[in-house]
C-alpha positions as CSV (number, residue, x, y, z in Angstrom):
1,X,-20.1,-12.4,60.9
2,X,-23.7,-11.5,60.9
3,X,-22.5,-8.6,58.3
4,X,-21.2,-11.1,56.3
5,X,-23.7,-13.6,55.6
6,X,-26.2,-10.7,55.1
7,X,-24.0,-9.7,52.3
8,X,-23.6,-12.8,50.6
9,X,-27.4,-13.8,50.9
10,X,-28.1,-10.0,49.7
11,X,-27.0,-11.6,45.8
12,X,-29.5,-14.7,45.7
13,X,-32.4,-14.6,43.5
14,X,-36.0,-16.0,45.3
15,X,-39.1,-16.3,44.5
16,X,-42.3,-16.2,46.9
17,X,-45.3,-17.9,46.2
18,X,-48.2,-17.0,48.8
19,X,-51.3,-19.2,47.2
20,X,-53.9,-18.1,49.0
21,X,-54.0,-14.4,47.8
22,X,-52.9,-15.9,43.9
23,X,-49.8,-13.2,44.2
24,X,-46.9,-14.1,43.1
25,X,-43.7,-12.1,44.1
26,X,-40.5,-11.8,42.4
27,X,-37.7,-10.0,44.3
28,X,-34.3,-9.6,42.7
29,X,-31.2,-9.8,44.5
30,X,-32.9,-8.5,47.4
31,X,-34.5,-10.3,50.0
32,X,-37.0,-7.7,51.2
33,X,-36.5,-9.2,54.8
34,X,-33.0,-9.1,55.0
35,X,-33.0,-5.8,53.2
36,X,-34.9,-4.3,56.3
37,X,-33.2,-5.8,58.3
38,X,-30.0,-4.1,56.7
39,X,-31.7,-0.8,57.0
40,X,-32.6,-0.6,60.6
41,X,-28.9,-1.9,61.4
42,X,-27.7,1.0,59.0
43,X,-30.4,3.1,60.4
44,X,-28.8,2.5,64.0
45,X,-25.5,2.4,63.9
46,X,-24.3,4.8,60.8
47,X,-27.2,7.6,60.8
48,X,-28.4,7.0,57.5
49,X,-31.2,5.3,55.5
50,X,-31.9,4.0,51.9
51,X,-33.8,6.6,49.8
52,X,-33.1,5.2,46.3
53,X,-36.6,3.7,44.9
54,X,-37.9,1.4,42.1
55,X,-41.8,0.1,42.1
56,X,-42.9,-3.1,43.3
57,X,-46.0,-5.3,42.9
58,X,-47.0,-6.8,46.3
59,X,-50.7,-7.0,45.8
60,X,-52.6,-8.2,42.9
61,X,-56.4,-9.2,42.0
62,X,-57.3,-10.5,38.3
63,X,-60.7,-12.3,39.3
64,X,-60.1,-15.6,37.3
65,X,-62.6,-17.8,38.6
66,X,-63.1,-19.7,35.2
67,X,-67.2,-19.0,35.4
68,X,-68.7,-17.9,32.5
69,X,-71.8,-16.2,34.2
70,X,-73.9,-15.8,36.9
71,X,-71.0,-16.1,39.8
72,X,-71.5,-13.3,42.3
73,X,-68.8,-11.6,43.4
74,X,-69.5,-12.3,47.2
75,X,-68.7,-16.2,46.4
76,X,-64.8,-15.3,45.1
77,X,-61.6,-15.0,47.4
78,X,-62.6,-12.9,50.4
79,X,-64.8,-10.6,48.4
80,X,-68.0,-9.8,50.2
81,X,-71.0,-7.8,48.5
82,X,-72.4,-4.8,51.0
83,X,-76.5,-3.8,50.2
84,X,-77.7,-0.7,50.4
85,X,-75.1,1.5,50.8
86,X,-75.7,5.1,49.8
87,X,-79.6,3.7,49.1
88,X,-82.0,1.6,49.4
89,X,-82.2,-1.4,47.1
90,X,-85.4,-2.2,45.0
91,X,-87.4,-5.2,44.3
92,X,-85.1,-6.4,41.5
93,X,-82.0,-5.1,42.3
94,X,-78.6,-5.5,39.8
95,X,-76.0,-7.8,41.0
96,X,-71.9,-7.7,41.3
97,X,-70.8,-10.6,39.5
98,X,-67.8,-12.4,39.2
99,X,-66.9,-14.4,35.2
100,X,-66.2,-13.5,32.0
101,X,-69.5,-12.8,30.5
102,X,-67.5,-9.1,30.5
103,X,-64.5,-10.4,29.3
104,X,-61.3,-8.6,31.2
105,X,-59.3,-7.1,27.6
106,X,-56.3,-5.3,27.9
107,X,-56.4,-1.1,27.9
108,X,-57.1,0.3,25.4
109,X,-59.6,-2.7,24.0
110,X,-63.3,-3.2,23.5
111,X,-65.6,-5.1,25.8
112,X,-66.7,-8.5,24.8
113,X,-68.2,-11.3,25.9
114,X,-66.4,-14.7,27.2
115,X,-62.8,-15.5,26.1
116,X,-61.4,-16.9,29.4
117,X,-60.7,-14.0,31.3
118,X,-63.2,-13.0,33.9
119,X,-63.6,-9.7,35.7
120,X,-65.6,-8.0,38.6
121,X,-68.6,-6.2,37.0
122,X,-72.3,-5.1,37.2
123,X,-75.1,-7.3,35.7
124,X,-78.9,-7.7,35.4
125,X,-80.7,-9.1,38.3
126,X,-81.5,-12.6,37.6
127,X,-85.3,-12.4,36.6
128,X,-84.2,-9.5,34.0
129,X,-81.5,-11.8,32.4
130,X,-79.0,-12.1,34.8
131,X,-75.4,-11.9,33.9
132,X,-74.9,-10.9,30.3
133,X,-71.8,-8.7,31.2
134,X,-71.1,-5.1,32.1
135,X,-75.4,-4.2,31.2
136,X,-77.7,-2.9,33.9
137,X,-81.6,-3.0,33.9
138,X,-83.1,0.7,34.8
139,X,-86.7,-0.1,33.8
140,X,-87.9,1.9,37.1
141,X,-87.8,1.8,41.2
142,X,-87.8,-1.6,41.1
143,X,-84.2,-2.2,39.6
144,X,-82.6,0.4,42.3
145,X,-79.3,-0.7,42.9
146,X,-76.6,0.8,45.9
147,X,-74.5,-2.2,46.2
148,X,-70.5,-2.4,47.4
149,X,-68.4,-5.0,46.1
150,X,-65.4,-5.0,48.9
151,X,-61.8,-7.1,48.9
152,X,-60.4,-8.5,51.7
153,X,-58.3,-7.0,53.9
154,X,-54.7,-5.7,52.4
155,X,-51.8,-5.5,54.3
156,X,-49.3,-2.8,53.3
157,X,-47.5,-3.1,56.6
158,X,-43.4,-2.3,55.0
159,X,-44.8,-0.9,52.1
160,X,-44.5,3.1,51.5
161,X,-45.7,5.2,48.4
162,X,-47.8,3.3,47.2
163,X,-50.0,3.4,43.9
164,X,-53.5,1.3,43.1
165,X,-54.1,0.6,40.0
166,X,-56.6,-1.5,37.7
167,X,-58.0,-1.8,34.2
168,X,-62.0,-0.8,34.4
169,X,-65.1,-0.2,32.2
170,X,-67.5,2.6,33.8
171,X,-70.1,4.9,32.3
172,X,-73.8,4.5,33.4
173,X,-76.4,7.1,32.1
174,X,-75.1,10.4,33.6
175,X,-71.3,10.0,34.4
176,X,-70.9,10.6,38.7
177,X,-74.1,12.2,38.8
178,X,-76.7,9.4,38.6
179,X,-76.2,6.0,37.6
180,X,-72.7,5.9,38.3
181,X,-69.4,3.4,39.7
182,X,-67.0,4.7,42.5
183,X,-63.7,3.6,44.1
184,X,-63.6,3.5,47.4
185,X,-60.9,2.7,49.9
186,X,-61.1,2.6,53.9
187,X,-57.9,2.6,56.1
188,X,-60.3,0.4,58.9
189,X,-60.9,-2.7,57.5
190,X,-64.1,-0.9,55.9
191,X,-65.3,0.4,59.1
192,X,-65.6,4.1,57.4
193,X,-65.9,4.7,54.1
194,X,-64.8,8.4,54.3
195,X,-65.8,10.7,51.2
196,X,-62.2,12.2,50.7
197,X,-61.3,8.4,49.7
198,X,-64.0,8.3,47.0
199,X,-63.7,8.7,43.7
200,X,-65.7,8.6,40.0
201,X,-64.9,6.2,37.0
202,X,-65.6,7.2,34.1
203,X,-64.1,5.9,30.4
204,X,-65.6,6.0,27.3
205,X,-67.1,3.1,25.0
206,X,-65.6,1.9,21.7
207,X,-68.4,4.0,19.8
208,X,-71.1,6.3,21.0
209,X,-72.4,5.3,24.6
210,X,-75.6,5.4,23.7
211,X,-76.4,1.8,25.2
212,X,-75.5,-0.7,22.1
213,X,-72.0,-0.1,21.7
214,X,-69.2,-1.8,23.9
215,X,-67.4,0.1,26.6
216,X,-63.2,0.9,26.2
217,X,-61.6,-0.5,28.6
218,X,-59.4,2.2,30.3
219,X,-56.0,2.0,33.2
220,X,-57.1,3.8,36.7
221,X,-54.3,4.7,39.2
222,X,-54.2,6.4,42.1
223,X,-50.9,7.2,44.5
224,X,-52.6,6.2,47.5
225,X,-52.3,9.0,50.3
226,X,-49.7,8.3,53.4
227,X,-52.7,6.5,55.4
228,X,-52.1,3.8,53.5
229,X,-48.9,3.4,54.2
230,X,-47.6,0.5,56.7
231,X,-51.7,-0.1,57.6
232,X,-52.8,-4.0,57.9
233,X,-56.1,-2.4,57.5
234,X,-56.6,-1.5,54.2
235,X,-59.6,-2.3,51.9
236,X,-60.6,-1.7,48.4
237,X,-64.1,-1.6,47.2
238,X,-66.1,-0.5,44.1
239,X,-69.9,1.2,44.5
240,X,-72.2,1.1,41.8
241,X,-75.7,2.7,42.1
242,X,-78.5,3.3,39.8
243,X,-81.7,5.6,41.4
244,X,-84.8,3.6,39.4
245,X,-85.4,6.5,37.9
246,X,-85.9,4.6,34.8
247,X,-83.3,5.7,32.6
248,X,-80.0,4.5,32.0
249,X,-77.3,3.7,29.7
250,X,-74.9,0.7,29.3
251,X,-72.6,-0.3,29.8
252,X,-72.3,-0.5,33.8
253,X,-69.1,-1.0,35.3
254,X,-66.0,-4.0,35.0
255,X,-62.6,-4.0,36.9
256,X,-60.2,-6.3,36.3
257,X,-56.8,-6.4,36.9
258,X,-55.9,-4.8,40.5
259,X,-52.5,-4.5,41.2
260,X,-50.8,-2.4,44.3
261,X,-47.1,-1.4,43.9
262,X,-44.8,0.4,46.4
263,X,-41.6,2.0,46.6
264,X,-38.5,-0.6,47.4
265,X,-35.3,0.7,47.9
266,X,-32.1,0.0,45.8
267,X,-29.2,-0.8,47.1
268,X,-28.2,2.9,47.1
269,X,-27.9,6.0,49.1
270,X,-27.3,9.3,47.5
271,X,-25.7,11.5,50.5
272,X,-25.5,14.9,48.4
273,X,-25.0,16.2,45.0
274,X,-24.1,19.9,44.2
275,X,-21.9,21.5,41.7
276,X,-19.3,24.3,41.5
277,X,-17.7,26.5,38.9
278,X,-14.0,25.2,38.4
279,X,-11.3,26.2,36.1
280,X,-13.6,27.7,33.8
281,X,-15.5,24.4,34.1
282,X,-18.9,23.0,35.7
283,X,-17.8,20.7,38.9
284,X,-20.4,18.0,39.9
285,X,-20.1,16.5,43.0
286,X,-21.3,13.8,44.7
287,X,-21.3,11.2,47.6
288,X,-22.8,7.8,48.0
289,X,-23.0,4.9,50.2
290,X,-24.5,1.0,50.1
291,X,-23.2,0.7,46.5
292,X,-24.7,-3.0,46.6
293,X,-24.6,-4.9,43.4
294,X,-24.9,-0.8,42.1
295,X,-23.2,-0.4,38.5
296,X,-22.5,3.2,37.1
297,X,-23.8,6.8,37.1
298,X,-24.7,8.8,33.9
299,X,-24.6,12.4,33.8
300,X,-27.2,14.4,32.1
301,X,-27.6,18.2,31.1
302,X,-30.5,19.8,30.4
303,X,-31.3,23.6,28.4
304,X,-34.7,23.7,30.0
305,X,-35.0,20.7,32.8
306,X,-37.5,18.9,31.0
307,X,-35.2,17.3,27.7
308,X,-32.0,15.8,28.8
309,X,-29.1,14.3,27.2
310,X,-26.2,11.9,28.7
311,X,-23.0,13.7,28.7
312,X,-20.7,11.2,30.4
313,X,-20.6,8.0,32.6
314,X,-19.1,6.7,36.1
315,X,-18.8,3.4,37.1
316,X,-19.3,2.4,40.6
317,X,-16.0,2.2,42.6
318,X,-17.2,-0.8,44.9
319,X,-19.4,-3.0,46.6
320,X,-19.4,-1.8,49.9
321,X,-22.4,-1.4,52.4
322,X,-21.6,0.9,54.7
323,X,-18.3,3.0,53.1
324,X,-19.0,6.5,52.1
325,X,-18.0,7.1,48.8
326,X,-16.9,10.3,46.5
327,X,-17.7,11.5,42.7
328,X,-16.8,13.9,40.3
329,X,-17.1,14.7,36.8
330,X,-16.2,18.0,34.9
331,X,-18.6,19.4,32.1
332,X,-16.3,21.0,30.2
333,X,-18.4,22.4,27.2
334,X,-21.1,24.4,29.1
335,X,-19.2,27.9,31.2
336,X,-21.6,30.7,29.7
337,X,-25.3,29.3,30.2
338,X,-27.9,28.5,33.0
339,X,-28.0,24.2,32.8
340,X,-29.7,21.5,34.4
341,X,-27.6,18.3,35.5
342,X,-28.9,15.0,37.4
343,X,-27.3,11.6,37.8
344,X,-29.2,8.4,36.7
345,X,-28.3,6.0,38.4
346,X,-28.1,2.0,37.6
347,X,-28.3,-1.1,39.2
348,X,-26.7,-4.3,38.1
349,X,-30.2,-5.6,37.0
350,X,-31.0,-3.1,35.1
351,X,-33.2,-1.1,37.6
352,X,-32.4,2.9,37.6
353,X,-33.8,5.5,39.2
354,X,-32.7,9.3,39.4
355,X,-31.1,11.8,41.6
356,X,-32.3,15.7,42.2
357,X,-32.0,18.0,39.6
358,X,-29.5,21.0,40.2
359,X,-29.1,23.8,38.4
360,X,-26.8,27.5,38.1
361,X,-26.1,30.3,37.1
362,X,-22.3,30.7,36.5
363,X,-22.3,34.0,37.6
364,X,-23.9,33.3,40.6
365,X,-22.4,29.6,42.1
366,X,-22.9,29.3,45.6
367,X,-24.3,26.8,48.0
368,X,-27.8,25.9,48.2
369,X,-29.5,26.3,51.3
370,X,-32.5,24.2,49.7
371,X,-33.5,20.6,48.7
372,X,-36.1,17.8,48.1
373,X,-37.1,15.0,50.6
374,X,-40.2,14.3,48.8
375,X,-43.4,15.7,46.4
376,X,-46.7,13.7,46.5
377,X,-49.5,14.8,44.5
378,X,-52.9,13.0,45.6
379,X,-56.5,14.9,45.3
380,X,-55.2,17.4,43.4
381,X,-52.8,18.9,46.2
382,X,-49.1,19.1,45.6
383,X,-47.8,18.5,48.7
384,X,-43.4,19.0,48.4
385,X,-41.8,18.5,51.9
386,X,-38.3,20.7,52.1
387,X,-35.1,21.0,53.7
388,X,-33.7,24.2,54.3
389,X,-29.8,24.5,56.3
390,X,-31.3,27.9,57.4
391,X,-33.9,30.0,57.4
392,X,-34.6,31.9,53.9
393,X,-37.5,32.2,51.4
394,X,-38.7,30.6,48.1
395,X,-40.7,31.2,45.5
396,X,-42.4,27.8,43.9
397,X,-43.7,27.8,39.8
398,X,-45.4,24.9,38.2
399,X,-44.8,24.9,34.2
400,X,-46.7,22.6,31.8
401,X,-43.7,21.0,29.5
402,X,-43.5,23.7,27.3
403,X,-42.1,26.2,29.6
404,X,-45.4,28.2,29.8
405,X,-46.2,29.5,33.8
406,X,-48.8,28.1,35.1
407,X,-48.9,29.0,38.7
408,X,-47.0,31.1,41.1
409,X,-46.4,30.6,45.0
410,X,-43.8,34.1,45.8
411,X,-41.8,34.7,48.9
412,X,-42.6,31.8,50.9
413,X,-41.0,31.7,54.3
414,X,-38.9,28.7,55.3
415,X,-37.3,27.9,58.8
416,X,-33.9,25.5,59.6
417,X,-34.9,22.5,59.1
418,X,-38.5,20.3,57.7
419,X,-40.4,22.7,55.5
420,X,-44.0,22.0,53.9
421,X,-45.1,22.9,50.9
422,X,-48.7,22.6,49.5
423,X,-50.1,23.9,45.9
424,X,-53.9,23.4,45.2
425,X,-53.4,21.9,41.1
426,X,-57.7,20.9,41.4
427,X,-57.8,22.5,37.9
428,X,-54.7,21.1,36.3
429,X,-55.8,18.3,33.9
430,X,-53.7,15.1,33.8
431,X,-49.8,15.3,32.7
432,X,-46.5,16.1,33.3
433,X,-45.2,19.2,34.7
434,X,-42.9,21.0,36.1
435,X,-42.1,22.5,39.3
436,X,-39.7,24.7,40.1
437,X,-38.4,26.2,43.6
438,X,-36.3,29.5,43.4
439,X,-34.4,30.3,46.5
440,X,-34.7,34.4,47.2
441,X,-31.6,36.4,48.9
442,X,-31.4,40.0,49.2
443,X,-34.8,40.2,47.3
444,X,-33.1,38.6,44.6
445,X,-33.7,35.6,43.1
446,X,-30.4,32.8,42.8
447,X,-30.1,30.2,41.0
448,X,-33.1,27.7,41.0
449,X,-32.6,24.8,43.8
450,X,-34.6,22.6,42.7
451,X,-36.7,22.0,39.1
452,X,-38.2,18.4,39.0
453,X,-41.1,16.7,37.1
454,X,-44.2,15.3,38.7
455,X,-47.3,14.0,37.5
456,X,-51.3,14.3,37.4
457,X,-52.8,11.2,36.9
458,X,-56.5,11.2,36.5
């Protein structure tokens, strides 16, 4: 019974509105409660989880307080303003305001002054002009500033994989290295501030920066590291210094626009995909489970794992929670070359996501010892956690999307069971790339296991 009404609630639509953090939440079909709920009961009693994500907003910020100047940000929804942190404050120190004096535009737009869309930002102290938007006075010691502008606590308690982001203006007179904005984040409800949570803002102005042109406002983001996950703890702040030195350049710093979004499961669970040579034809394979309100597969083949094209479609063969169910589809055209195949995969509503990539060699078919749980890149680590059905050896490559080699990990040793891997990408620049994970036997290399895309975000 309790199966039941679980399944018929699982198809109602529902919107929460929790006022007092202004987020709205929108959840489709899906009841995130009753979803977990599902999951620990599948979890329990049938071994198996859901692993099938699409991104979800559960925390926003947009700082619409309807001032027009002069509102600090201490005075605005849980926000509370730190002093000298990382300093010592002058005399006549710059201030953390709250209005729309720095108007919050959309990425990639100039700054400007009031519309109706305020934002957090950095202003003159009040006997050097006050707030007059993202401009800082630097006339000497007096206007030191080392001020921290911190949010209430977040809760990400049921939230996994999660990624910050926010739309922000940020230059000051010598990028990080002086006068400068940071992000900051604290697992502790801001008790520490560690450095490996720190990091520079910098975007460009709509012009020269050379202190009369308006700054460009730019989109942040950040895949927050796994001590963020399931933490009531979590805070975001913003640091902004300037030494007195004397010198310095607007504009300052503006955020605007904090959002938070996590992985939530579909209604799916991909049990295992692999492929075999049959009658002169490529086999793919496949089983899946919790085919809730789930619509259809497409198949896609790839030359080079990076450029696909859909070769077929499957519809889903039920709506059933718990029953295991089997696929196949024959690619008849390709028996000579080396392709790529992986299954995207759609909801009812739209939402997809995609399976593993898998790959082979004709001439060389055979099981794969080798696959994915996850790949996180954060702080310029790539950190890929494996599965290996016995012990053997890999070698991982990273390729820009061109196909040219960037980097090379060679005859790394893997045991039965949880593998992981980490690749230092510090100097890679932000885009997508590929990585690719070769699986060695008889100091030969099969059939690559695994090729998948990830990104580097700045």
């Amino acid at each position: 019974m309790l199966i039941n009404i679980l399944a018929s609630n699982i198809a109602n639509r529902f919107c929460i509105e929790i006022l007092d953090k202004k987020l709205y939440l929108l959840v489709i079909k899906t009841p995130l409660l009753i979803f977990r709920f599902i999951k620990i009961i599948a979890f329990c009693c049938f071994g198996f989880v859901f692993n099938t994500t699409t991104a979800q907003i559960f925390y926003t910020e947009n700082f619409n307080n309807g001032c027009t100047a002069n509102c600090l940000a201490s005075t605005w929804n849980g926000w509370t303003v730190l002093n000298n942190i990382g300093g010592v404050n002058g005399g006549a120190p710059n201030n953390w305001f709250i209005s729309c004096a720095e108007e919050g535009i959309t990425p990639p737009g100039c700054g400007s002054s009031c519309i109706g869309d305020a934002c957090l930002h950095v202003g003159a102290d009040p006997g050097g002009g006050g707030d007059n938007g993202a401009t800082f006075n630097e006339t000497g010691a007096t206007n030191a500033t080392f001020k921290l502008a911190v949010s209430p606590l977040i809760n990400t308690t049921g939230y996994t994989s999660n990624t910050l982001a926010f739309d922000f203006i940020a230059f000051g007179s010598a990028a990080c290295s002086d006068d400068r904005a940071q992000l900051w984040l604290s697992t502790d409800g801001g008790a520490t501030w560690p450095v490996g949570f720190q990091y520079c803002l910098t975007s460009v102005c709509c012009g020269a920066c050379n202190g009369y042109s308006q700054g460009q406002w730019t989109v942040y983001s950040l895949l927050l590291p796994a001590a963020f996950d399931n933490n009531p703890n979590v805070r975001v702040a913003f640091h902004w210094r300037n030494n007195g030195n004397g010198s310095g350049t607007d504009p300052s710093a503006a955020i605007d626009d904090i959002r938070i979004t996590s992985a939530v499961p579909l209604p799916l669970k991909l049990i295992d995909f692999t492929l075999n040579k049959e009658n002169n034809k490529i086999k793919l394979d496949w089983t899946s489970t919790s085919e809730i309100n789930f619509s259809r597969y497409d198949i896609e083949r790839s030359a080079d794992a990076v450029f696909f094209k859909n070769i077929g479609s499957v519809p889903s063969k039920g709506n059933l929670i718990f029953a295991k169910t089997d696929y196949s589809f024959y690619d008849s055209e390709n028996n000579e070359q080396t392709s790529y195949y992986r299954l995207k995969m759609f909801d009812r509503d739209g939402k997809f996501t995609y399976s593993k990539i898998i790959s082979s060699d004709p001439s060389t078919l055979s099981g794969q010892n080798v696959s994915m749980i996850s790949k996180v890149v954060s702080n310029g680590v790539l950190t890929a956690t494996l599965k290996s059905t016995a012990a053997t050896s890999i070698n991982a490559e990273v390729f820009d999307v061109r196909g040219k080699q960037l980097t090379i990990l060679k005859n790394k040793n893997l045991v039965e069971g949880q593998n992981v891997l980490s690749l230092n990408l510090y100097a890679f620049s932000p885009a997508v790339y590929i990585l690719k994970i070769t699986e060695l036997k008889n100091n030969k290399t099969n059939a690559p296991t695994i090729v998948e895309k990830f990104i580097i975000e700045k």
